[in-house]
NUTIDO-364330 format. One record per residue (C-alpha): residue in one letter; x, y, z. Coordinates in nm, 4 decimals. Layout:
- a	X	Y	Z;
...
This chain:
- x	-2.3090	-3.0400	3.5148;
- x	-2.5140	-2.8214	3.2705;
- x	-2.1185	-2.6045	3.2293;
- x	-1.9326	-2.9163	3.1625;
- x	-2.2060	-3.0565	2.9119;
- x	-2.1826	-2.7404	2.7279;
- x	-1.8076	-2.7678	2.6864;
- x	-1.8229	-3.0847	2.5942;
- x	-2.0844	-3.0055	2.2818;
- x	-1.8195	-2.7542	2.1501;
- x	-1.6657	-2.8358	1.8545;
- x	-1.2699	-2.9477	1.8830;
- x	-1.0051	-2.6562	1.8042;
- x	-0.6387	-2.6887	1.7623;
- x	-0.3741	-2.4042	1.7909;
- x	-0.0538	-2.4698	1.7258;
- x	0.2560	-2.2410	1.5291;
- x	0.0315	-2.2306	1.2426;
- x	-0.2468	-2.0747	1.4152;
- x	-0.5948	-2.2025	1.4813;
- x	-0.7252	-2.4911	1.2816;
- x	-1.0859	-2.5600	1.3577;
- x	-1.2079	-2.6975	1.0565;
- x	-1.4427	-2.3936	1.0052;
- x	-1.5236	-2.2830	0.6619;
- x	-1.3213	-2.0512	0.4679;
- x	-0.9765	-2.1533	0.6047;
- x	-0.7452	-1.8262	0.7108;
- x	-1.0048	-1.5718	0.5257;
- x	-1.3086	-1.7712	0.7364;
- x	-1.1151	-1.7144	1.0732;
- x	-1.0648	-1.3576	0.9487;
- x	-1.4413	-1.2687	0.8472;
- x	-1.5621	-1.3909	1.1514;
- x	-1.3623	-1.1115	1.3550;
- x	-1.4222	-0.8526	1.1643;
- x	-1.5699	-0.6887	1.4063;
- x	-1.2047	-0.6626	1.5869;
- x	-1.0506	-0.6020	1.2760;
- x	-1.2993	-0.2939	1.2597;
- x	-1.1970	-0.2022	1.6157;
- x	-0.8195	-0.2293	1.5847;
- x	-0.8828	0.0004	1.2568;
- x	-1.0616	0.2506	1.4897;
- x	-0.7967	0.2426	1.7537;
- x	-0.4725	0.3340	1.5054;
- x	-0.6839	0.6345	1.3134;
- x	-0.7856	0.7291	1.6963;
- x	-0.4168	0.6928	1.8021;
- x	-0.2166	0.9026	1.5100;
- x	-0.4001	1.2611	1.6819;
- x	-0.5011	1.1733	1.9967;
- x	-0.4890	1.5102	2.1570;
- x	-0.4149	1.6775	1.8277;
- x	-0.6308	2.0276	1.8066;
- x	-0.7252	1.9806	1.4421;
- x	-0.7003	1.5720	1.4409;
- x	-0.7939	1.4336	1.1332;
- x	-0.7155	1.7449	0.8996;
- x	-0.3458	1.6872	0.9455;
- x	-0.4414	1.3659	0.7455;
- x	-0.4994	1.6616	0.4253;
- x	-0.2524	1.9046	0.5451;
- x	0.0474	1.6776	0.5704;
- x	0.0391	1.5551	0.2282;
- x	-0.0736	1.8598	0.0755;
- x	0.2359	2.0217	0.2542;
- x	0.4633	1.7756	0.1193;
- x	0.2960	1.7896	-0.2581;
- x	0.3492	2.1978	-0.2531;
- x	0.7298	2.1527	-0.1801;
- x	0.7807	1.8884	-0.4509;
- x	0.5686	2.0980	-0.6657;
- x	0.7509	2.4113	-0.6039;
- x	1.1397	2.3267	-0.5472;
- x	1.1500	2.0316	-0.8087;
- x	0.8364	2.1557	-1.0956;
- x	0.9154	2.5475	-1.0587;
- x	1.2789	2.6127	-0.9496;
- x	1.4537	2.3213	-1.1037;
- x	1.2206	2.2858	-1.3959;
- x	1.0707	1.9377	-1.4049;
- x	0.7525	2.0177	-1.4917;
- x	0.8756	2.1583	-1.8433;
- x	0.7164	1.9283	-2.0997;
- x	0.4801	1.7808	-1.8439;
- x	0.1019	1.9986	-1.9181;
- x	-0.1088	2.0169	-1.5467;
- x	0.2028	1.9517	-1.3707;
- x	0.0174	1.9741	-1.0185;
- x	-0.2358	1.6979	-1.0895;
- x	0.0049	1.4692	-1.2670;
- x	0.2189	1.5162	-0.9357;
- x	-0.0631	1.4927	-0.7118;
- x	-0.2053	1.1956	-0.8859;
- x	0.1404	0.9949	-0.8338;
- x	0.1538	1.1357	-0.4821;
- x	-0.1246	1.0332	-0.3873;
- x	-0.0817	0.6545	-0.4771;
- x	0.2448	0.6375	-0.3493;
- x	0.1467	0.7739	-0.0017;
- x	-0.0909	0.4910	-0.0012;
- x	0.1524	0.2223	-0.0734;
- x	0.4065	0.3954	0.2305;
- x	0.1358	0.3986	0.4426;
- x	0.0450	0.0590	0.3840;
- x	0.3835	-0.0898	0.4035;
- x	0.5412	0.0930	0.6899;
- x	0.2215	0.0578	0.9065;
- x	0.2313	-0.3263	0.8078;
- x	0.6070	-0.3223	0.9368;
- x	0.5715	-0.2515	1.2596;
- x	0.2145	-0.3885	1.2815;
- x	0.3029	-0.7011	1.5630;
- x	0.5850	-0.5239	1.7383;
- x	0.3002	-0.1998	1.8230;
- x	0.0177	-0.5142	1.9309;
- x	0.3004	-0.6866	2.1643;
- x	0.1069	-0.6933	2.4503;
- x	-0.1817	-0.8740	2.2499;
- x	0.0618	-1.1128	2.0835;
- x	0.1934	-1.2368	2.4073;
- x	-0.1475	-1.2706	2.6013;
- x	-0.4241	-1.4203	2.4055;
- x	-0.4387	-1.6000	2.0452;
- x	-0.5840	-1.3978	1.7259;
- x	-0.4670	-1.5056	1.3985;
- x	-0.1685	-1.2527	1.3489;
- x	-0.2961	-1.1486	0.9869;
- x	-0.5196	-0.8960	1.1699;
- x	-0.2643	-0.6683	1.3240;
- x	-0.1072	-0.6072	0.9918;
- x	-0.4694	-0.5680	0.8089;
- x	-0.5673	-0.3044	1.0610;
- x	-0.2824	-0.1504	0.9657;
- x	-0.3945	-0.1600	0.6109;
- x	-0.7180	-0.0812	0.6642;
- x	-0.6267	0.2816	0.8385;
- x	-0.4071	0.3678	0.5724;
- x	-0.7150	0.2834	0.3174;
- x	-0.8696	0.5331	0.5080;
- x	-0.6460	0.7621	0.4916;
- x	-0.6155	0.7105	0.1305;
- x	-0.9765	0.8009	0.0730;
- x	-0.9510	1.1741	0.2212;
- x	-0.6571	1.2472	-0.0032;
- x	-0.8220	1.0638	-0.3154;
- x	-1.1226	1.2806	-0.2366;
- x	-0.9014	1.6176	-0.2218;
- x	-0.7173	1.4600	-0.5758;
- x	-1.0183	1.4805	-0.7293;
- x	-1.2074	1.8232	-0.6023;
- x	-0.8286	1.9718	-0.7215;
- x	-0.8680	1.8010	-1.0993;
- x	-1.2420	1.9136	-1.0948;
- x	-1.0780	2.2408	-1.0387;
- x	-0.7814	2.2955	-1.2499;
- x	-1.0074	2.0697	-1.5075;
- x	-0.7593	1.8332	-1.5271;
- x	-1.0191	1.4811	-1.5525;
- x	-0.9756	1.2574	-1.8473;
- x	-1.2214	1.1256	-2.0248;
- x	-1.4898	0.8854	-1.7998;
- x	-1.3722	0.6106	-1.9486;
- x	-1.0502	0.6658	-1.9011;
- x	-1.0967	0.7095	-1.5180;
- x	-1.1561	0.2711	-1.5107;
- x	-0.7937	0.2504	-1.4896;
- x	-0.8298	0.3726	-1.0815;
- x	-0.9071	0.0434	-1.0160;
- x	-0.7109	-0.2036	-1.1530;
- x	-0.4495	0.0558	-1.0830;
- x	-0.5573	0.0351	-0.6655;
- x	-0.6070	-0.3281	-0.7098;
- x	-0.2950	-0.4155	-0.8040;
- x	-0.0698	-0.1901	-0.5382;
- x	-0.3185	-0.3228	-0.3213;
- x	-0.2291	-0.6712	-0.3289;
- x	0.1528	-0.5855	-0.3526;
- x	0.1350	-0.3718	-0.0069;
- x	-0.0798	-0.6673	0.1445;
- x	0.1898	-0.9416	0.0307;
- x	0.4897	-0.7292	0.1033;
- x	0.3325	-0.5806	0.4591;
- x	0.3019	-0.9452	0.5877;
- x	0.6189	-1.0389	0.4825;
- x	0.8019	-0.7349	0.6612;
- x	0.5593	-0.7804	0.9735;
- x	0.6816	-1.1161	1.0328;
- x	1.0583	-1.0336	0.9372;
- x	1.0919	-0.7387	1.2081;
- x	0.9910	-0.9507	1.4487;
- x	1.3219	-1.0677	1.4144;
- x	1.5252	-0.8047	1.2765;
- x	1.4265	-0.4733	1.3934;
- x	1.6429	-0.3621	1.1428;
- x	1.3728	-0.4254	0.8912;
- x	1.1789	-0.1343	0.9690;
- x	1.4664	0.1262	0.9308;
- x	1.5785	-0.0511	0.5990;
- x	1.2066	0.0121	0.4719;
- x	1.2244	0.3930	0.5492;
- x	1.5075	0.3727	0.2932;
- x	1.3904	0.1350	0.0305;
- x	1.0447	0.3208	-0.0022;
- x	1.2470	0.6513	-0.0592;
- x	1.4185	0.4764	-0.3214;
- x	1.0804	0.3709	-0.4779;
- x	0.9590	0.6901	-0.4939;
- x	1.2286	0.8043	-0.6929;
- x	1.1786	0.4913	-0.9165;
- x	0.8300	0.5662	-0.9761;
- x	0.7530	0.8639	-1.2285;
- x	0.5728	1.0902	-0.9754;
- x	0.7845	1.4109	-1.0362;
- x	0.9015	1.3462	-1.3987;
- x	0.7565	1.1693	-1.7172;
- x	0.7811	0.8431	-1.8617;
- x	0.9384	1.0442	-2.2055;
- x	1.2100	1.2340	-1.9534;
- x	1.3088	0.7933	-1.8738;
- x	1.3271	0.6831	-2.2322;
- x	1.5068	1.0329	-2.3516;
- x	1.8023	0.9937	-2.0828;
- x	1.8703	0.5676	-2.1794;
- x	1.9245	0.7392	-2.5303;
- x	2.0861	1.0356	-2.4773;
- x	2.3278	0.7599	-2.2774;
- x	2.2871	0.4842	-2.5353;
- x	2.2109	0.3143	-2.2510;
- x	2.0709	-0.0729	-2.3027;
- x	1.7001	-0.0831	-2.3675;
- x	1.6773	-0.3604	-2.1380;
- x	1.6883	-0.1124	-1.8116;
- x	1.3411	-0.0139	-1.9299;
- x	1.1974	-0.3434	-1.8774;
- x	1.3723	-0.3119	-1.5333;
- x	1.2413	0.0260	-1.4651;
- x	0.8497	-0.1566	-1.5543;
- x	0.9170	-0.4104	-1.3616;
- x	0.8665	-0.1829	-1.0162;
- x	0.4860	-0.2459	-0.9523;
- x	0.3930	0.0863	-0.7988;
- x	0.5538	0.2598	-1.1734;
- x	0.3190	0.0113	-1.3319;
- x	0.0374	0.1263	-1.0754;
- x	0.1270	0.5357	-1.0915;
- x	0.0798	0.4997	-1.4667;
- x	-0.2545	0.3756	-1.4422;
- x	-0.3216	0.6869	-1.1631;
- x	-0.1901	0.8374	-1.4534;
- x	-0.4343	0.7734	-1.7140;
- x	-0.7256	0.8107	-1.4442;
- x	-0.6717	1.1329	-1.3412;
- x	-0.4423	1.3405	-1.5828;
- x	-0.6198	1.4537	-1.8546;
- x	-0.3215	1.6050	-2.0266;
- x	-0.1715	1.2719	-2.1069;
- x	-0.0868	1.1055	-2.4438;
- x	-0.0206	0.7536	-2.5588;
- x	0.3565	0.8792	-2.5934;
- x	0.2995	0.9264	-2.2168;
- x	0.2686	0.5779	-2.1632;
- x	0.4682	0.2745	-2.1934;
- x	0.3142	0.0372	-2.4325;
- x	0.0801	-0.2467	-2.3330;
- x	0.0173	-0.0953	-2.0323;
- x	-0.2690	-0.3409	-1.9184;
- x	-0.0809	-0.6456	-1.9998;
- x	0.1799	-0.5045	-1.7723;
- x	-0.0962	-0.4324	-1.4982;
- x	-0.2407	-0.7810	-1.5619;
- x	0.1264	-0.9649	-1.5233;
- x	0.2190	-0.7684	-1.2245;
- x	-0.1279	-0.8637	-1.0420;
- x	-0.0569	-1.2314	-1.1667;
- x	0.3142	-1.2060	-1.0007;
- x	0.1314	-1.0240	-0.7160;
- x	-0.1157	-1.2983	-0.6045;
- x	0.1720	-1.5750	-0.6181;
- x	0.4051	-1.3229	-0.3992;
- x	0.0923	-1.2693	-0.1201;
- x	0.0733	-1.6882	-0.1267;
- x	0.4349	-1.7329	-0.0541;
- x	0.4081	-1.4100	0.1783;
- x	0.1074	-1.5510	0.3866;
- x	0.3323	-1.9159	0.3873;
- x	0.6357	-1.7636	0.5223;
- x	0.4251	-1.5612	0.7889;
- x	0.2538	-1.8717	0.9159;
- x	0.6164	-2.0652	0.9543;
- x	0.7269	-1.7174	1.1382;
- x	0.4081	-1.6789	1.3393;
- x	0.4959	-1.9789	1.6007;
- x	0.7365	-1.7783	1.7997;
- x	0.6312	-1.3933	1.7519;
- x	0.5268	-1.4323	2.1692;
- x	0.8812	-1.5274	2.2603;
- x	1.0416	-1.3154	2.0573;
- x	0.9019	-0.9796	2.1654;
């Protein structure tokens, strides 16, 4: 009798396709907090997982990157010249680099975030944000090592700005931040359905990368739309990409060789639009997932 009376005190909890609605505090980011201690677990279990048996496990998370920054750095800023007119060429590569590894991480780890936590999906309920979010949060890890390596290699080659100038980090972070967060849940909830998704992302972030200034300058952009007499329109377009809005700002915190002609003019409005646009984006993100949540169990 003492069992059922203690079931009968607990406090009424519906789950339906848009999760669980107990009337707790907080809504969504409530439910969240309160298992964070699983979101700290899943985070565990994906760093654990990407070297499990590996002999020199988390160093690959330096080495790869650093691998793939000396190949950029040597085929594209030595042998095919792109670091002419560009002073500290490594850093201002390494700096971009860096943040757009980040974003990749974040978005392709998002991606396939439900499909990898099927077995989860299909037996108990957790609100769904958290697969994607551990996602996130192992890629924020990741990020940290290779921030910390950014900036022992600009201590080095004395390539720091000004201290004041190092603020724009995080805005910078903040902002690609809450675009990977809004864009990961939307993909996670799309390849559920389309598996295609996650093959079409491996494509689209290559594209980005190449629409970011990471291995040329923003003066090598303008020079070719009017060596072209192209319209000046396309530069608004090219701004409009909110990892080149967020490598600028990398930019400005870590390259010390940089100029105001480096940098496209009202930079910070820019930032401040794009993290406006951002936080509408996660909204409608977060409102499509919950729609798509209701049959993620039947569909894998």
């Amino acid at each position: 009798m003492d069992r059922f009376t203690r079931l009968a005190a607990e406090p009424f909890t519906t789950i339906d396709a848009r999760g669980l609605r107990d009337g707790g505090r907080g809504g969504k980011v409530g439910e969240l907090y309160r298992r964070r201690e699983l979101l700290m677990l899943l985070i565990r279990r994906d760093l654990q997982a990407r070297y499990r048996d590996s002999f020199l496990g988390f160093l690959w998370t330096v080495i790869r990157p650093l691998v793939q920054f000396l190949v950029y750095f040597i085929v594209l800023g030595q042998i095919l010249g792109a670091s002419r007119g560009i002073d500290n060429f490594a850093i201002y590569l390494f700096a971009g680099f860096t943040l757009y590894t980040f974003f990749a991480d974040v978005i392709f780890g998002s991606t396939g975030s439900i499909i990898s936590n099927a077995g989860l999906v299909k037996k108990i309920y957790l609100p769904r944000e958290i697969f994607p979010l551990g996602s996130i949060g192992a890629a924020s890890f990741m990020f940290l090592v290779q921030l910390g390596v950014l900036l022992v290699a600009a201590l080095l080659l004395n390539g720091l700005p000004e201290p004041v100038h190092m603020l724009w980090f995080f805005p910078s972070l903040g902002m690609v931040l809450l675009w990977g967060i809004a864009t990961g849940l939307l993909l996670a909830a799309l390849n559920v359905y389309l598996r295609d998704i996650q093959y079409l992302t491996e494509v689209v972030m290559m594209l980005a990368m190449w629409a970011s200034p990471i291995v040329y300058s923003w003066t090598m952009v303008k020079t070719v739309v009017a060596q072209y007499d192209l319209p000046t329109w396309l530069l608004e377009v090219y701004l409009a990409n909110p990892l080149t809005v967020g490598v600028f700002g990398f930019h400005r915190a870590f390259w010390g060789s940089g100029t105001l002609a480096d940098y496209p003019p009202n930079l910070g409005l820019r930032m401040a639009i794009m993290s406006v646009i951002g936080l509408v984006f996660l909204w409608i993100s977060h409102r499509v997932f919950t729609r798509m949540q209701g049959n993620f169990a039947q569909e894998l």
